[in-house]
C-alpha positions as CSV (number, residue, x, y, z in Angstrom):
1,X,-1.2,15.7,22.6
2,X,-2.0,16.5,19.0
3,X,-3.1,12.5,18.4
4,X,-5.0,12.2,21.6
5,X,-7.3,15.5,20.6
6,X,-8.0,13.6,16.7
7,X,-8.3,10.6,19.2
8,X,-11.0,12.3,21.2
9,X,-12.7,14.3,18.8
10,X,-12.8,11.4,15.8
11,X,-16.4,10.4,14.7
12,X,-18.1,7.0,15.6
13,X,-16.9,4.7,12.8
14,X,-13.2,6.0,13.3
15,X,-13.5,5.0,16.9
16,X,-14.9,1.7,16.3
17,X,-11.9,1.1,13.8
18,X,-9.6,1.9,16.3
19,X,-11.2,-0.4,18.8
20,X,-10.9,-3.3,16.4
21,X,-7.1,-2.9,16.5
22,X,-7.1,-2.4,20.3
23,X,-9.1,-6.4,20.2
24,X,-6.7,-7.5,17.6
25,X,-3.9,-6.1,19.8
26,X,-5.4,-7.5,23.0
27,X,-6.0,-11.1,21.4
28,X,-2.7,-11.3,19.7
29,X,-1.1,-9.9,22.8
30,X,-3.0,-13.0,25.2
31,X,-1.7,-15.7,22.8
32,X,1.7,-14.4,23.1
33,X,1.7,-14.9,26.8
34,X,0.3,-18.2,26.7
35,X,2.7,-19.4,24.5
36,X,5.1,-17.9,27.3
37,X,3.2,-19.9,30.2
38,X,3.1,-23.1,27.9
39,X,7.0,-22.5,28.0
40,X,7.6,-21.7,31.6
41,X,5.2,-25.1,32.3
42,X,7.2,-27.2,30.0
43,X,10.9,-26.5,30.4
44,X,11.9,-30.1,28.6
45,X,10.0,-29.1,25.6
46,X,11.7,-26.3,23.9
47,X,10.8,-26.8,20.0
48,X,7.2,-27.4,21.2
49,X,7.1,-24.2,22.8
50,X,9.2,-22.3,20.2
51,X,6.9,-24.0,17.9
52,X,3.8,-22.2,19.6
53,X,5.4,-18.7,20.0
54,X,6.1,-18.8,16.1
55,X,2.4,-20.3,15.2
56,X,1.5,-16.6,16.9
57,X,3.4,-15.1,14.0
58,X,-0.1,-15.6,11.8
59,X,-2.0,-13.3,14.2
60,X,0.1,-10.9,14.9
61,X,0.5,-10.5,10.7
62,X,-3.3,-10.2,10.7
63,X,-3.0,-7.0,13.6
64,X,-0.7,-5.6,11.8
65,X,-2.2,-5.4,8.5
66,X,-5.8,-4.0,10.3
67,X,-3.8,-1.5,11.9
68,X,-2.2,-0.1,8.0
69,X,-5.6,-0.3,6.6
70,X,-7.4,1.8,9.5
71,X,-4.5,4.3,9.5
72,X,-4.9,4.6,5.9
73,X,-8.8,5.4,6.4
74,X,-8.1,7.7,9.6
75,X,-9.8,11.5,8.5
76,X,-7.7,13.2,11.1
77,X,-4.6,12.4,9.9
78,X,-5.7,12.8,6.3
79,X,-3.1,15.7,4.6
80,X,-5.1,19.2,3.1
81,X,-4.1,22.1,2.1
82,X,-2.9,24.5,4.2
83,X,-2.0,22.5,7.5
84,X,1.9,22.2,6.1
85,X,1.6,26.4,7.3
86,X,1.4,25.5,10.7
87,X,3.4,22.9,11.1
88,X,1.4,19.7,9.9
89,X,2.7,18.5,7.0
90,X,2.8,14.9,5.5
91,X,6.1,13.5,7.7
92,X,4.3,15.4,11.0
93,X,0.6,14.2,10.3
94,X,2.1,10.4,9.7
95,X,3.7,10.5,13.2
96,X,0.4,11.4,14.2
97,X,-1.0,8.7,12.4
98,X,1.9,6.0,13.6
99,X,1.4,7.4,17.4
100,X,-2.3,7.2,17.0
101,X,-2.0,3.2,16.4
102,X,0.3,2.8,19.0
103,X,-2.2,4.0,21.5
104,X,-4.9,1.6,20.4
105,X,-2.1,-1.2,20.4
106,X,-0.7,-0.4,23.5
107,X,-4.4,-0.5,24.9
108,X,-5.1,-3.9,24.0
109,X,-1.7,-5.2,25.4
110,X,-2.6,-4.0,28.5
111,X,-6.2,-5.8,28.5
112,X,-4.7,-8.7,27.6
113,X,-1.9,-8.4,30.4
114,X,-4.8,-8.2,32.7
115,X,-7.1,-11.0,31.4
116,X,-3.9,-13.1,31.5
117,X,-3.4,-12.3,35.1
118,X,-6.9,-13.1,36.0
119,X,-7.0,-16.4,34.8
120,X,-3.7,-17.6,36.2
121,X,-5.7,-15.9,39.5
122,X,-3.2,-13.2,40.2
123,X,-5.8,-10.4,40.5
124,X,-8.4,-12.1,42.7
125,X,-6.4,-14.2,44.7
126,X,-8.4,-17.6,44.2
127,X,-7.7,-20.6,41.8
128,X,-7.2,-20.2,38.1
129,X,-10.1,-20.7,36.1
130,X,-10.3,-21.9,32.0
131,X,-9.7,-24.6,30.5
132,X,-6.1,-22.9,28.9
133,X,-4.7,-23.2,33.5
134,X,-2.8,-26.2,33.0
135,X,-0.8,-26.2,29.8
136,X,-0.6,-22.0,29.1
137,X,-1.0,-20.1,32.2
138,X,1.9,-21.5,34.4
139,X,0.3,-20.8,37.4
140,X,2.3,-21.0,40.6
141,X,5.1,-19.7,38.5
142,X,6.5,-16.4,38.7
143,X,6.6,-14.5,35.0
144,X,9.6,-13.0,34.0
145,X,9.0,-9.4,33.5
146,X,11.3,-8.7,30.7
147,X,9.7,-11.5,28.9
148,X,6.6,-10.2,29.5
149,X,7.3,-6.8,28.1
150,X,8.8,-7.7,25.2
151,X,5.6,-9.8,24.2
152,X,3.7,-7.2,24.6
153,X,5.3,-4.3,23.0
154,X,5.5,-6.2,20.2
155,X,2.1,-5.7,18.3
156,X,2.4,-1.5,19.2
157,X,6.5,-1.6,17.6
158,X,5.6,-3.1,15.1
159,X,1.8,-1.7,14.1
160,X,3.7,1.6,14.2
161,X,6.2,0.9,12.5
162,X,4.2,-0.4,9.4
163,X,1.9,2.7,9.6
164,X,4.9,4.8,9.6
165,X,6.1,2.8,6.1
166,X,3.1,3.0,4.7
167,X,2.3,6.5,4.9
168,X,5.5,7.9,4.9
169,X,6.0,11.1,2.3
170,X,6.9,10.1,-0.8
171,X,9.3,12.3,-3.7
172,X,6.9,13.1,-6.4
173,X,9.1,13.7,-8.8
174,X,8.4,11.3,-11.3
175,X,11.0,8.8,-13.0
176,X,12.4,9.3,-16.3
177,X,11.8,5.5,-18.1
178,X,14.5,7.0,-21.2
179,X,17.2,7.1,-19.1
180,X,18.7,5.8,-15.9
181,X,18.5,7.9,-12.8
182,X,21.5,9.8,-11.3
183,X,22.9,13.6,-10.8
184,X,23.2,15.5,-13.6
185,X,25.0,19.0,-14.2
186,X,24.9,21.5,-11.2
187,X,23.4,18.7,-9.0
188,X,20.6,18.4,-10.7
189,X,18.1,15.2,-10.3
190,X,18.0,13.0,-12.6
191,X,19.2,12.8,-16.5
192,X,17.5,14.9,-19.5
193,X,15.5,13.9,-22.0
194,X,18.7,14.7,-24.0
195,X,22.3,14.6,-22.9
196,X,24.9,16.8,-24.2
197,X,27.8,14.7,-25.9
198,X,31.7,15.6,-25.1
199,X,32.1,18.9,-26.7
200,X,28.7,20.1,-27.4
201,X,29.2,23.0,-24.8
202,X,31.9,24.9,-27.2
203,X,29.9,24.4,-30.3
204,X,28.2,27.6,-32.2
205,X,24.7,28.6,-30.5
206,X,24.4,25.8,-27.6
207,X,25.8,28.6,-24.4
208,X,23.0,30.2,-23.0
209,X,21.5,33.5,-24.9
210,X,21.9,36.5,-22.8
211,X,18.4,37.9,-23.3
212,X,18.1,41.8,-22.6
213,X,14.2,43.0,-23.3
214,X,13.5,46.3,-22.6
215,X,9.9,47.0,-20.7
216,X,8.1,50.2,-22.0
217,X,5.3,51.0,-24.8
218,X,6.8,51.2,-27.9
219,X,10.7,50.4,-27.5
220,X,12.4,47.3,-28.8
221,X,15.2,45.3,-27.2
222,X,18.2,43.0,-28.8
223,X,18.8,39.2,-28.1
224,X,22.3,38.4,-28.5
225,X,22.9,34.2,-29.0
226,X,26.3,32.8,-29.9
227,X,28.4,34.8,-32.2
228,X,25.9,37.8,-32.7
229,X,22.6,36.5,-33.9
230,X,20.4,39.6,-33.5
231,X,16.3,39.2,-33.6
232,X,14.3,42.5,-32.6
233,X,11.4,42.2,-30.4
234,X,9.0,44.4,-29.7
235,X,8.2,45.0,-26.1
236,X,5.1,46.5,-24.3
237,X,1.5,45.8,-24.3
238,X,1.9,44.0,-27.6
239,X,5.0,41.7,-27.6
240,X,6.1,40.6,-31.2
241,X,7.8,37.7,-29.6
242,X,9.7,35.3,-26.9
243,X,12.3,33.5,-26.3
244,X,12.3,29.9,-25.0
245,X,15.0,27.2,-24.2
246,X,13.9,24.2,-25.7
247,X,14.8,20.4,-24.9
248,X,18.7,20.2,-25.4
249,X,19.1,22.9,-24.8
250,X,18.4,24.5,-27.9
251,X,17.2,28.6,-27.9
252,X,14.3,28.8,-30.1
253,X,12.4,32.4,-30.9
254,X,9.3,33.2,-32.1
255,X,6.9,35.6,-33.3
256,X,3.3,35.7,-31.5
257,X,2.6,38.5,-33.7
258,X,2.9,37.7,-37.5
259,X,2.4,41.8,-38.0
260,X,4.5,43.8,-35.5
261,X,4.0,47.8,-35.7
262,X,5.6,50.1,-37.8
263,X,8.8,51.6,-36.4
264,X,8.0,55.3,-35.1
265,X,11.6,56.5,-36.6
266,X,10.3,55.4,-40.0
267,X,12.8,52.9,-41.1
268,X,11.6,49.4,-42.3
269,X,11.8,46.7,-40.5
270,X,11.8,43.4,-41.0
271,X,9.2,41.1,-39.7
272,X,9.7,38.6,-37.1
273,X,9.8,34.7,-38.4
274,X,11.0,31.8,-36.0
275,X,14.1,31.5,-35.5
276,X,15.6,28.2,-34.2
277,X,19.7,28.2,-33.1
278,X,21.6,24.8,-33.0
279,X,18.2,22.2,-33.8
280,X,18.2,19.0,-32.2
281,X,15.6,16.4,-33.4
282,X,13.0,16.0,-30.6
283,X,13.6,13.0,-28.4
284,X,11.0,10.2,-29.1
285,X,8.5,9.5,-26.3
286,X,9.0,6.5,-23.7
287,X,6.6,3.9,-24.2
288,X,3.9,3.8,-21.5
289,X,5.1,1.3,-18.7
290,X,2.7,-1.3,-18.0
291,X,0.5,-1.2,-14.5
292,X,2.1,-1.3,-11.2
293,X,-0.8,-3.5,-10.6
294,X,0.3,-6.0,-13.0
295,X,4.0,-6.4,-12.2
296,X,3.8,-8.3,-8.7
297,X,1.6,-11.3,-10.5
298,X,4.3,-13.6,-11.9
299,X,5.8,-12.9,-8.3
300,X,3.0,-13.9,-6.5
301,X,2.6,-16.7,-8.5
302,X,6.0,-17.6,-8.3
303,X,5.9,-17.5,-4.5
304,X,2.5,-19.3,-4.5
305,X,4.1,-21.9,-6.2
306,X,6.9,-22.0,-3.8
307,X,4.7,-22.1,-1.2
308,X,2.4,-25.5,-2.3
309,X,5.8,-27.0,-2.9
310,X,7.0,-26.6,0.5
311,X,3.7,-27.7,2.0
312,X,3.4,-30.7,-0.1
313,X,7.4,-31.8,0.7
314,X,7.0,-31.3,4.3
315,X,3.6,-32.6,4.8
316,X,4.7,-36.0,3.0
317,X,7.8,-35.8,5.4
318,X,5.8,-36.0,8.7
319,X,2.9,-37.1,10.2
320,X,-0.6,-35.7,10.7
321,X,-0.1,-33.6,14.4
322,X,-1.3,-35.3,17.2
323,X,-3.7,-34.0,19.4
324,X,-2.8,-31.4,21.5
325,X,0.1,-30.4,19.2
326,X,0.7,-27.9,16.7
327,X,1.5,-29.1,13.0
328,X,5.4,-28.8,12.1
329,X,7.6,-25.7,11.1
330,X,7.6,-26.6,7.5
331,X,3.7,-26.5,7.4
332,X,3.9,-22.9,8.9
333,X,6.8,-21.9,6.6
334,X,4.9,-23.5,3.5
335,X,1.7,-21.5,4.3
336,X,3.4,-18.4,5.2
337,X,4.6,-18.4,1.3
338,X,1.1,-19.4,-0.3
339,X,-0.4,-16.6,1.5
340,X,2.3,-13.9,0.9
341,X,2.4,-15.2,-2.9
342,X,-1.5,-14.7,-2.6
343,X,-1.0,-11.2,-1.4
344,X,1.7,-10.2,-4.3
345,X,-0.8,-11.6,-6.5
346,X,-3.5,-10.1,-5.6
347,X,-3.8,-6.8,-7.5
348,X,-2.9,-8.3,-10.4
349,X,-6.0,-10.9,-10.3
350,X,-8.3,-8.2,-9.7
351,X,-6.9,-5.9,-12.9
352,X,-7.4,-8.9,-14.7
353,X,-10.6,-9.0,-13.3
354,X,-11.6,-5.8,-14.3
355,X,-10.2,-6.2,-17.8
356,X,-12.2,-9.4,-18.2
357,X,-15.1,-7.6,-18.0
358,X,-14.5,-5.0,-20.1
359,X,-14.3,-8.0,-22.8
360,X,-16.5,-8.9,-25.9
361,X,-18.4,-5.8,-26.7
362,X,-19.1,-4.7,-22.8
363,X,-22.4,-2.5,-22.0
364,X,-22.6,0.4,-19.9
365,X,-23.1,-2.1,-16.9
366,X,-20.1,-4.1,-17.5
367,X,-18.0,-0.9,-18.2
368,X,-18.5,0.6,-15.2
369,X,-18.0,-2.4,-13.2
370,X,-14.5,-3.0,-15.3
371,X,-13.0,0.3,-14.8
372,X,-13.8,0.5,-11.1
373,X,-11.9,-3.0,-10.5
374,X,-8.6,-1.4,-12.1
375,X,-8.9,1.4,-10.6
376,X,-9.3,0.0,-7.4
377,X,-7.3,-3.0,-8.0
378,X,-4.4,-1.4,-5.6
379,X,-6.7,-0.7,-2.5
380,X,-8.7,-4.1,-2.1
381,X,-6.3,-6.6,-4.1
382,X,-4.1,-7.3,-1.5
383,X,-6.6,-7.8,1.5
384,X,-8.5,-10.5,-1.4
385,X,-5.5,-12.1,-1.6
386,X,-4.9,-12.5,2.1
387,X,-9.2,-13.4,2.6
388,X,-8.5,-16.2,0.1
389,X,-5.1,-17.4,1.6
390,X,-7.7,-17.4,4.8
391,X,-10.3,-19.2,3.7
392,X,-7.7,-21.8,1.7
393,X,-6.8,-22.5,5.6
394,X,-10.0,-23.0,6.7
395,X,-10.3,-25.4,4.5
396,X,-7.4,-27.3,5.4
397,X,-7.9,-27.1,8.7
398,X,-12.2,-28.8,8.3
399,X,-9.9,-31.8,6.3
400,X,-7.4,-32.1,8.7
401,X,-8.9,-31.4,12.1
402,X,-12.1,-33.4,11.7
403,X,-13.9,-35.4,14.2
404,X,-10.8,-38.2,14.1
405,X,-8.1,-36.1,13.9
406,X,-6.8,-33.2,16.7
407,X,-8.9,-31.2,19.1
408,X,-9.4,-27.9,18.3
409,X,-8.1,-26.1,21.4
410,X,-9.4,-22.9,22.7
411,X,-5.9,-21.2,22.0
412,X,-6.3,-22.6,18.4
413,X,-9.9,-21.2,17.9
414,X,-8.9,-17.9,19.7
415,X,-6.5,-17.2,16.9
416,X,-8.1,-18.6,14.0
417,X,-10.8,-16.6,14.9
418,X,-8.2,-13.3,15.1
419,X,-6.9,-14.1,11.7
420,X,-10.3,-14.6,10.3
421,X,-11.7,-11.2,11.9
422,X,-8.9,-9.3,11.2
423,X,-8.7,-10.1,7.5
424,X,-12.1,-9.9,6.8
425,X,-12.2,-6.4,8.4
426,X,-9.7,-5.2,6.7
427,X,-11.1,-6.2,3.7
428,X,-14.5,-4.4,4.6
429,X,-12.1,-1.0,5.3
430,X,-10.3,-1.2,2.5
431,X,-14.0,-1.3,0.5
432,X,-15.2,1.6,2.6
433,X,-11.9,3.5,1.8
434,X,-12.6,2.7,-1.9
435,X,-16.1,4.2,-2.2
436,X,-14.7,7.1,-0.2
437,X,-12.1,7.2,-3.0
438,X,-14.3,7.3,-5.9
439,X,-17.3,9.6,-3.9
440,X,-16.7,12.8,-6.6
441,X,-17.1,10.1,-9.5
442,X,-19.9,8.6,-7.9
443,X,-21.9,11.9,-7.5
444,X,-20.6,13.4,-10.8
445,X,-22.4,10.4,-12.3
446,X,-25.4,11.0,-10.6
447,X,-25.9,14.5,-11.7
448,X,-25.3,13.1,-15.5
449,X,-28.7,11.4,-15.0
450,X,-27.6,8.0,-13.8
451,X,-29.8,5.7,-12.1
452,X,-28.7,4.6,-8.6
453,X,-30.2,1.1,-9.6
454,X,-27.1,1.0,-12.1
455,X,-24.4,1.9,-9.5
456,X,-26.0,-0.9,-7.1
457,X,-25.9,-3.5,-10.3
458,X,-22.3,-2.5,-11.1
459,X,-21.6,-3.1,-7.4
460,X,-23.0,-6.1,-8.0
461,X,-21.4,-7.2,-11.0
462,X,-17.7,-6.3,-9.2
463,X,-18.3,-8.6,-6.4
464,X,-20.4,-11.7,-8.2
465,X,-16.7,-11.0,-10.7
466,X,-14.5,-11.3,-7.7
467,X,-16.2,-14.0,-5.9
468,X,-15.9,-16.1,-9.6
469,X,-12.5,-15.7,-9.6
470,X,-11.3,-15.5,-6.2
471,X,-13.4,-18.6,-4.9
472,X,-11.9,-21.7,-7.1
473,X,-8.6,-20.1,-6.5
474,X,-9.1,-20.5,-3.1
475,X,-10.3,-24.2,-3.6
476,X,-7.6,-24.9,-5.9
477,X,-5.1,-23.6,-3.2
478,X,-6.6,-25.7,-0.3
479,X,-7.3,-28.9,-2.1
480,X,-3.6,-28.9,-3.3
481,X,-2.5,-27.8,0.8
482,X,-4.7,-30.5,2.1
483,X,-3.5,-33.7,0.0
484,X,-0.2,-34.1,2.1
485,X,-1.6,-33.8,5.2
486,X,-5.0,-36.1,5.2
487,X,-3.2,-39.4,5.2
């Protein structure tokens, strides 16, 4: 009930999100059956059909992937302060957010369940109509329900499912980079910065001080450590001094008065000087670990590699497809790679990016348009990635599927067109979600005195940047993709 009301009460731009993963779900959901009916009308063929079901894997990635980025942008299930009280926190709010796809999902498998039993004529009664009767429809046949239903369930499961990943509460405790993680004394997570050696625990000072300070104006209490070690503090309004643990577990006083009071019962007294019991020298400090965004590009460049390998062996292998037909397993397993190494890649090309323009003495301009690009390297790399594994199949597919090569179906430009769309808008919500992101630095700059004409030119400069680096890559990927297959 709770994710139909942020359903229903959600503003215009949410709901038009939301309806762009219902027609993601509805078109993936409609290729899925046909490839169904194409096996019911072709029982002899099974690897053609099989072929077809798992050519819908590329859609279905794209729904999927729109669905995480518009949960990631959804306000209503958006975690603030003080809905954990009543019951909302961060696990509850992303089942919210997980149930809330699965609506839109489920929605658009139903439309398509419907527009797939109109054209086979079901509804209406009368003959099928479309050009997709003969081969994917499998009219006159009866559809097996079960079959049916799991085809359809599929882009809700598993749209869900990856919400539910993605947003899922995370620890944030941080991780030590000195020492390897584990359980420490007591149960305790994780090591110190310093661990006791074998017999540290009976040596002179290391047991815990049994502090005793006595509250009042004017009195003074006794800190016994170790074997008797006695330091008078002062206690009241004016302290004379504390007592802290420090790292090791050392028990270090100190003064935060360098001239206490006189005692009243006019005895002298000493003065207070810091006092340090059992000193350990002071860990040294873990080198900074390098970005997050960084890390995945030898990956992704590994798999990229992978992937033009397996393209190249396999296209050399076999023929150009025939018309009518879909091209081989290897082709789908080869592009698969290029555009998951693409992905894994992408954050790090757009830090690089970023720090490419921050080069050679930068201005004010080029700054700004750096440091936006790393900072925002981890929200739009990955969708840049998958929009130029995209376009690298566009590509392909102009060389290959030219005017003497293979007909374009309708089922082939139905789901091009659904990989296409989807990427590209979840590329545009991913932007979105970025200048969300960075709205309080925006304005902040604004009230310093900045010119709006400078935020637009930085904008500017990011995506002329991106496009430079992003488009020959993308050329480079599908001229290499389309040499084995244009013979």
């Amino acid at each position: 009930m709770l994710a139909l009301r942020l359903t229903r009460t959600a503003h215009l731009a949410v709901h038009l999100r939301r309806l762009l993963v219902a027609v993601a779900s509805a078109g993936t959901g409609f290729l899925l059956l046909c490839a169904l009916g194409y096996a019911l009308s072709h029982p002899d063929t099974p690897g053609a059909a099989a072929l077809r079901l798992a050519w819908c894997a590329a859609p279905l990635a794209a729904a999927v992937q729109l669905a995480v980025a518009v949960a990631r942008t959804d306000p209503g299930t958006r975690p603030r302060s003080g809905l954990s009280a009543i019951g909302l926190g961060p696990g509850r709010l992303m089942a919210v957010s997980a149930t809330t796809t699965a609506l839109s999902a489920v929605l658009g498998s139903v439309a398509a369940l419907f527009l797939f039993l109109h054209l086979r004529g079901d509804l209406t009664g009368g003959p099928p109509s479309g050009r997709v009767a003969a081969d994917a429809l499998a009219v006159g046949q009866s559809l097996p329900a079960p079959a049916v239903l799991t085809l359809l369930v599929l882009v809700p499961v598993l749209a869900s499912a990856a919400v539910a990943h993605t947003l899922r509460p995370r620890d944030p405790r941080p991780a030590t980079a000195t020492a390897p993680r584990g359980y420490g004394r007591f149960g305790a997570y994780g090591w110190g910065k310093a661990r006791e050696t074998f017999g540290a625990y009976g040596r002179f000072g290391s047991r815990t001080a049994t502090v005793a300070i006595a509250a009042g104006s004017g009195t003074t209490g006794a800190i016994a450590a170790g074997s008797g070690t006695t330091g008078a503090i002062a206690a009241g309004s004016r302290a004379a001094g504390a007592a802290r643990v420090g790292a090791g577990g050392t028990l270090q006083t100190q003064a935060s008065d360098p001239r206490p009071p006189a005692p009243t019962d006019g005895t002298a007294e000493a003065p207070a000087t810091p006092q340090t019991l059992d000193p350990q020298p002071e860990p040294t400090p873990a080198p900074t670990p390098h970005s997050p965004n960084t890390t995945a590009l030898p990956w992704g460049i590994a798999v990229l590699a992978a992937g033009l390998t397996v393209e190249t062996y396999t296209g050399n292998a076999s023929a150009a497809p025939t018309p009518g037909t879909a091209p081989s397993a290897g082709v789908l397993v080869g592009w698969a790679l290029t555009a998951l190494g693409l992905a894994l890649a992408g954050p790090g090309l757009t830090h690089l990016c970023g720090r490419l323009l921050q080069a050679a003495r930068p201005g004010a301009l080029r700054l700004l348009a750096g440091r936006v690009l790393m900072e925002e390297s981890h929200r739009i790399g990955r969708p840049l990635g998958v929009v130029a594994a995209v376009a690298a199949a566009a590509y392909v597919a102009a060389t290959v599927y030219d005017g003497d090569g293979p007909a374009f179906g309708p089922l082939a430009t139905l789901g091009a067109l659904l990989v296409a769309g989807c990427t590209v808008a979840t590329l545009l919500t991913a932007a979105v979600a970025a200048k969300h992101a960075r709205a309080d630095t925006t304005d902040a700059l604004l009230r310093l005195g900045a010119p709006p004409s400078t935020l637009r030119g930085a904008a500017a400069v990011r995506a002329a940047a991106l496009l430079a680096l992003f488009g020959p890559l993308a050329l480079i990927v599908a001229v290499l993709a389309a040499l084995p297959l244009d013979h």
